[in-house]
C-alpha positions as a Markdown table, in Angstrom:
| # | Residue | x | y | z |
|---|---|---|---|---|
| 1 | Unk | -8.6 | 52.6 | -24.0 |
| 2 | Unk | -8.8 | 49.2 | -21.6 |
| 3 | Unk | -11.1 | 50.8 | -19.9 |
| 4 | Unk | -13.6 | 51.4 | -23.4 |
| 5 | Unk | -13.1 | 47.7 | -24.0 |
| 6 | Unk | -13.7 | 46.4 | -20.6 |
| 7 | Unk | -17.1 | 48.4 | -20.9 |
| 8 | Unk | -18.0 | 47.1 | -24.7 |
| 9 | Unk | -17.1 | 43.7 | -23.5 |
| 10 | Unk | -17.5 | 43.3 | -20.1 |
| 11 | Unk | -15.5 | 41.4 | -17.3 |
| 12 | Unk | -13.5 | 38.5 | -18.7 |
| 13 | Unk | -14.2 | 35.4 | -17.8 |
| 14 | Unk | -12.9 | 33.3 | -14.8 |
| 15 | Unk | -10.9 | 30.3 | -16.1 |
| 16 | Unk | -13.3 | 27.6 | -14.6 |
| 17 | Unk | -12.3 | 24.9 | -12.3 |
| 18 | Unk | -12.1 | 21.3 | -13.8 |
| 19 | Unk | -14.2 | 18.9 | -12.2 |
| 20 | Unk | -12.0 | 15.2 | -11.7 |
| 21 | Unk | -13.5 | 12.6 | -14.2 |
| 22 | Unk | -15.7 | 10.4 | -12.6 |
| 23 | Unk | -13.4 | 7.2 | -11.0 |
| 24 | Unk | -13.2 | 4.0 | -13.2 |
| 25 | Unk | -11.1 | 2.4 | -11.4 |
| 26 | Unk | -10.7 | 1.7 | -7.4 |
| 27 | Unk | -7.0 | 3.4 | -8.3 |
| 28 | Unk | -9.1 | 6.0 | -10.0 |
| 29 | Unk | -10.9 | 6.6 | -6.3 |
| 30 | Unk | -8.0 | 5.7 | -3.6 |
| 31 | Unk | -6.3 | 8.8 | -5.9 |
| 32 | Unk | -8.5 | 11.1 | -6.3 |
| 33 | Unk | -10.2 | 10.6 | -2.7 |
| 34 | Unk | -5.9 | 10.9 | -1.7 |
| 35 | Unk | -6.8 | 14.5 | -2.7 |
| 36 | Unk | -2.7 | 14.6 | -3.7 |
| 37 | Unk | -3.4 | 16.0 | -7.2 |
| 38 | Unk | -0.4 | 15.4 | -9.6 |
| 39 | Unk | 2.0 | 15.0 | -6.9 |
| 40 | Unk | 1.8 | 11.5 | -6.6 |
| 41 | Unk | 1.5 | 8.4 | -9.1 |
| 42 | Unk | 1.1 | 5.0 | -9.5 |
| 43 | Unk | 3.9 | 3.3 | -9.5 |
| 44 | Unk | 3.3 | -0.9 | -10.7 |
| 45 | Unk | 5.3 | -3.4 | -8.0 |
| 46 | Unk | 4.0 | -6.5 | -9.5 |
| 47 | Unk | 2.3 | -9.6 | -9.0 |
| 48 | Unk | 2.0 | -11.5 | -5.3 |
| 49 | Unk | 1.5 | -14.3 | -5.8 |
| 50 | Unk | -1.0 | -16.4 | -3.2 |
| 51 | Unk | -0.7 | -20.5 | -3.5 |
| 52 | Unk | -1.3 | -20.9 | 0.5 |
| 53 | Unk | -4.5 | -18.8 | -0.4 |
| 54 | Unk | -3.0 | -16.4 | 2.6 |
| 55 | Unk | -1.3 | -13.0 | 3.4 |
| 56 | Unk | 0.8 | -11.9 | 5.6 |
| 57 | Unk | 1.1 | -8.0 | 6.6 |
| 58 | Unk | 2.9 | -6.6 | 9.2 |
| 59 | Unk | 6.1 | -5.8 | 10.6 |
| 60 | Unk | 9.3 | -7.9 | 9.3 |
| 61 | Unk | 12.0 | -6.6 | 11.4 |
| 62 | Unk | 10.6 | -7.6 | 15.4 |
| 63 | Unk | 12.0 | -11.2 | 14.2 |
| 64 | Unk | 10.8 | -14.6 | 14.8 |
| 65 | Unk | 6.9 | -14.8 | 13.8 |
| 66 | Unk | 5.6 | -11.4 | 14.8 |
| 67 | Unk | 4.7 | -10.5 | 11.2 |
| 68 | Unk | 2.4 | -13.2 | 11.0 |
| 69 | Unk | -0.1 | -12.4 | 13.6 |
| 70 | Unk | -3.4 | -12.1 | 12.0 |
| 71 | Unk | -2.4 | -13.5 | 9.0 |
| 72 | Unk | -5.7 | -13.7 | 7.1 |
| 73 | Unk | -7.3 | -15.9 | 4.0 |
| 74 | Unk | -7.9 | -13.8 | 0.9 |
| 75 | Unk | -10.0 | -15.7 | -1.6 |
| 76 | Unk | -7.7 | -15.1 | -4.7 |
| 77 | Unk | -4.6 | -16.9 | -6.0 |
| 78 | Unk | -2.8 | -13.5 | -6.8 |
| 79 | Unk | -2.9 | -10.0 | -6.4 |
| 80 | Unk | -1.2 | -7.4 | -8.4 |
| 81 | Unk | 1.0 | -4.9 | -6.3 |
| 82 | Unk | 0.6 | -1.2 | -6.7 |
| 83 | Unk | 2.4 | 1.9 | -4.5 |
| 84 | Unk | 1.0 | 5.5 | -4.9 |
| 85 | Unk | 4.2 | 7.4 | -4.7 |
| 86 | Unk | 5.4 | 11.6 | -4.1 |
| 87 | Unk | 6.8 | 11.7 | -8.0 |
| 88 | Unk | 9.7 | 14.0 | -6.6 |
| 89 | Unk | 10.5 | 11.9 | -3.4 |
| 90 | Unk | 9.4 | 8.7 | -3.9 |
| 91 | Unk | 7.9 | 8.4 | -0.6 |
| 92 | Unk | 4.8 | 5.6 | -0.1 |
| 93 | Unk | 1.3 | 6.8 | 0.5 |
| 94 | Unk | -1.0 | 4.0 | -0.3 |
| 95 | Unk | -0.2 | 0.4 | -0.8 |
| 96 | Unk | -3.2 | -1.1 | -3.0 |
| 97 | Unk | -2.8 | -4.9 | -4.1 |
| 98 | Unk | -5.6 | -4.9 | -6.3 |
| 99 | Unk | -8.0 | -8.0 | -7.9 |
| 100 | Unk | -9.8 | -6.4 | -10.1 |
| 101 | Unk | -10.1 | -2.6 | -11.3 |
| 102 | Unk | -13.5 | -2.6 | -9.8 |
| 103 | Unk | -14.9 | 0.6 | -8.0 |
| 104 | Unk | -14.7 | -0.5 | -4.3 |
| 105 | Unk | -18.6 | 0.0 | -2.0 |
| 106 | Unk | -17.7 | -1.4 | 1.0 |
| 107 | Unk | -15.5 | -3.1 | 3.2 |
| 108 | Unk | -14.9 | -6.4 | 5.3 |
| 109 | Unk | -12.2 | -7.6 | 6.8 |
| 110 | Unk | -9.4 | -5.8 | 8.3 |
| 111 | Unk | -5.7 | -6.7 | 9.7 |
| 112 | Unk | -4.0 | -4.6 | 12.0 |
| 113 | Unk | -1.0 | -4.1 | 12.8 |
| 114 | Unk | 2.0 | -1.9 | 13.8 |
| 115 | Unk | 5.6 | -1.2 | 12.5 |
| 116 | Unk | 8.7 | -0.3 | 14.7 |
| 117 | Unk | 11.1 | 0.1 | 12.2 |
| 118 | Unk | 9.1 | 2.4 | 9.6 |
| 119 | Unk | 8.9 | -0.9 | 7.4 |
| 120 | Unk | 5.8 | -3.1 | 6.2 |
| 121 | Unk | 6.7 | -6.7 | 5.1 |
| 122 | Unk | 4.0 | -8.8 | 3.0 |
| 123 | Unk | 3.7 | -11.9 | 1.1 |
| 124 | Unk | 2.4 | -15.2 | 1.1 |
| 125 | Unk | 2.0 | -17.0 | 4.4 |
| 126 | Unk | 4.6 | -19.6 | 3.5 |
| 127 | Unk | 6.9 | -16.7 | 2.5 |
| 128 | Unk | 6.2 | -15.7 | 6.2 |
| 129 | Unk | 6.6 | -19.1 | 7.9 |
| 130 | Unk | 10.1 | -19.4 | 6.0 |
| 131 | Unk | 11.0 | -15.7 | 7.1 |
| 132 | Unk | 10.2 | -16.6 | 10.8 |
| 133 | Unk | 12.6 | -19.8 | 10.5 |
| 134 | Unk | 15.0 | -17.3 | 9.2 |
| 135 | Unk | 16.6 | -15.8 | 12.4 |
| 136 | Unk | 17.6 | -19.9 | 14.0 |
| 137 | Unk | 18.8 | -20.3 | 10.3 |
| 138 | Unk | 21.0 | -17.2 | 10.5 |
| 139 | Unk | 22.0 | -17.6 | 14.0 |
| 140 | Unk | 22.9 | -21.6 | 13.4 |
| 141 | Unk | 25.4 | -19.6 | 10.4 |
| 142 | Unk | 27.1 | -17.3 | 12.5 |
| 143 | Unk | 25.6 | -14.2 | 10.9 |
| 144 | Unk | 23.2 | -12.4 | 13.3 |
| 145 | Unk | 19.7 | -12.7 | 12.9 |
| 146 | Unk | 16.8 | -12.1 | 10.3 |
| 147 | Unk | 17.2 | -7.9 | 11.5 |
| 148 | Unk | 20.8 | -8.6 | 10.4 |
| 149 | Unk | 19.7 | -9.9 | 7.1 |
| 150 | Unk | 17.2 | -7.3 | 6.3 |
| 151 | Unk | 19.5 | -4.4 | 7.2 |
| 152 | Unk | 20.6 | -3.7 | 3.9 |
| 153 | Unk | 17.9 | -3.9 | 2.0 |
| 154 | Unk | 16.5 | -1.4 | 4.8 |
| 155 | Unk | 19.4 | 1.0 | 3.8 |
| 156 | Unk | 18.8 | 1.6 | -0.2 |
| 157 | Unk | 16.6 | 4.7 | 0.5 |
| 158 | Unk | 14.7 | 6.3 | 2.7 |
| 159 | Unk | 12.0 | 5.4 | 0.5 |
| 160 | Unk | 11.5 | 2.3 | -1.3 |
| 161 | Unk | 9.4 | 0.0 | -2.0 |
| 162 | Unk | 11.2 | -3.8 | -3.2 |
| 163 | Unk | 11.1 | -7.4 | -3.6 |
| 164 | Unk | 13.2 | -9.4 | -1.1 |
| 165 | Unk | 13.9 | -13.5 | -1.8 |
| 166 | Unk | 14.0 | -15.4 | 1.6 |
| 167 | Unk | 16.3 | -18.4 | 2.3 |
| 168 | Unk | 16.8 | -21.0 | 1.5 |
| 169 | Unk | 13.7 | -21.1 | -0.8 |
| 170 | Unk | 14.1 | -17.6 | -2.2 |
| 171 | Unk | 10.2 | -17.1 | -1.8 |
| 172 | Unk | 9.6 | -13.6 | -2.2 |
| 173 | Unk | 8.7 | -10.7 | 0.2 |
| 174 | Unk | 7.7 | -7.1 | -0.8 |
| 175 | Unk | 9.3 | -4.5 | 1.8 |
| 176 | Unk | 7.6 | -0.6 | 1.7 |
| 177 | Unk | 8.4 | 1.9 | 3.6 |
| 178 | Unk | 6.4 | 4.2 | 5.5 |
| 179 | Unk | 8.6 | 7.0 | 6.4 |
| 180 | Unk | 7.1 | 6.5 | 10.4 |
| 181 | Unk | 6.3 | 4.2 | 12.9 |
| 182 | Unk | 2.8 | 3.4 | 14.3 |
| 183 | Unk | -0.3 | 1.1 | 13.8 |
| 184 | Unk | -1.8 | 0.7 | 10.7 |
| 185 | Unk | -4.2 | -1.9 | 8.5 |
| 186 | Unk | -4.8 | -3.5 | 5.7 |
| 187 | Unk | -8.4 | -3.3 | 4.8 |
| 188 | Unk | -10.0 | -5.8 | 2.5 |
| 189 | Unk | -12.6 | -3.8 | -0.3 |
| 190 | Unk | -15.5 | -5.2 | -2.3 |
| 191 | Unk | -17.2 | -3.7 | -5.2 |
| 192 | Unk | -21.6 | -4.1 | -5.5 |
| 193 | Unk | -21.3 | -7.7 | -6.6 |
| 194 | Unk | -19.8 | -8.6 | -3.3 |
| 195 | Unk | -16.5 | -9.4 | -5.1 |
| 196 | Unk | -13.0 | -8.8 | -3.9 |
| 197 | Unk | -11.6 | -5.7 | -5.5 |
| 198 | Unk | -8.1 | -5.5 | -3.4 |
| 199 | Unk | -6.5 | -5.2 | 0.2 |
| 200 | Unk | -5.9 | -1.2 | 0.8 |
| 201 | Unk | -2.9 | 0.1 | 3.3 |
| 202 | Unk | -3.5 | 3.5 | 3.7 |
| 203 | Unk | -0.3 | 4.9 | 5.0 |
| 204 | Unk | -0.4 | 8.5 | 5.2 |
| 205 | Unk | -4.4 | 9.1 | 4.9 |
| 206 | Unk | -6.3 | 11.8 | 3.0 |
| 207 | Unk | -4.1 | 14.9 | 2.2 |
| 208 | Unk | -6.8 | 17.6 | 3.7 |
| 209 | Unk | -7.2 | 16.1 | 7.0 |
| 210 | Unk | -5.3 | 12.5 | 7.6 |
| 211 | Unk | -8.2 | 10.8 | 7.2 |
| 212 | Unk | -7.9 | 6.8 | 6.2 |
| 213 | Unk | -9.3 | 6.2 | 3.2 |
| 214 | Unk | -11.0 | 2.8 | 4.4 |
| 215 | Unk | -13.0 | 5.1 | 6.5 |
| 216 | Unk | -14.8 | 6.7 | 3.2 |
| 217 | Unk | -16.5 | 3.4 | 2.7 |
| 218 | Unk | -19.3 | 1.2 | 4.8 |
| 219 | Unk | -18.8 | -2.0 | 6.4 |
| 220 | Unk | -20.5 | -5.2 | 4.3 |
């Protein structure tokens, strides 16, 4: 009897795959170019705010001012946070602090740097100036050193991604973590108009073959 049906109607059809929607967004692309799927989501951190018009990324726990090399003028007064996160582990893929929703073309500048303790620190440079005063200020109270202070906010998770207040001022810092050491950058993306779309820190790289996703787009 199946076999008089599958005759009078032939084969049936193959579900078909569905095609992603075209990108709107740069979050719409750094996700879909992830090639993660629905494992991961967005997860909002938050505005960063910029009134020194600089940033500051790099590595907060080698004390003193190592976090500040290359610390870098960004050409907006904020930036909205974003993390791209497992949704069953939590763990940190992308790091996007967006300007605008605009579909990123290309790419400019680009600040490297490495992490020893599986950690990325960022924030305005005067956040950073008061965190590398921070260690003499600890050390002057009897209480170790700016590692010392960061410690427990290091030991929430193994994943996290949070807002830290520095002394005295209680300018804020935004810790991720990366779940391993190495180098990494923060790469600065433009849409057509030549306008300032966000600063991308790929952490893990493409799903399918590591691959950064900075490297997907040309230099300006």
């Amino acid at each position: 009897m199946f076999g008089f049906f599958k005759s009078l109607f032939g084969q049936p059809p193959h579900p078909r795959s569905v095609k992603p929607l075209p990108p709107r967004s740069a979050r719409d692309w750094l996700a879909q170019q992830s090639m993660r799927g629905q494992e991961c989501k967005w997860k909002k951190l938050g505005p960063l705010a910029l009134p020194s018009g600089r940033i500051f990324v790099g590595d907060p726990t080698g004390g003193h001012d190592g976090h500040m090399n290359g610390a870098q003028a960004v050409g907006a007064d904020a930036l909205t946070a974003w993390a791209f996160q497992d949704r069953s582990t939590g763990e940190n893929h992308i790091v996007w602090l967006e300007a605008t929703d605009a579909l990123p073309t290309h790419k400019g500048a680009q600040l490297d740097f490495g992490v020893d303790a599986a950690t990325i620190g960022l924030g305005d440079a005067d956040t950073g100036n008061m965190f590398s005063a921070l260690t003499d200020l600890e050390l002057d109270a009897g209480r170790g050193d700016s590692f010392d202070w960061l410690v427990p906010h290091l030991q929430i998770s193994p994943n996290f991604s949070s807002w830290v207040k520095v002394p005295p001022a209680g300018l804020p810092m935004l810790l991720i973590s990366t779940r391993a050491d190495g180098g990494y950058a923060a790469v600065w993306l433009f849409d057509a108009q030549g306008t300032l779309c966000g600063i991308l820190i790929d952490i893990s790289g493409r799903a399918s073959d590591q691959l950064f996703l900075d490297k997907l787009l040309p230099d300006a």
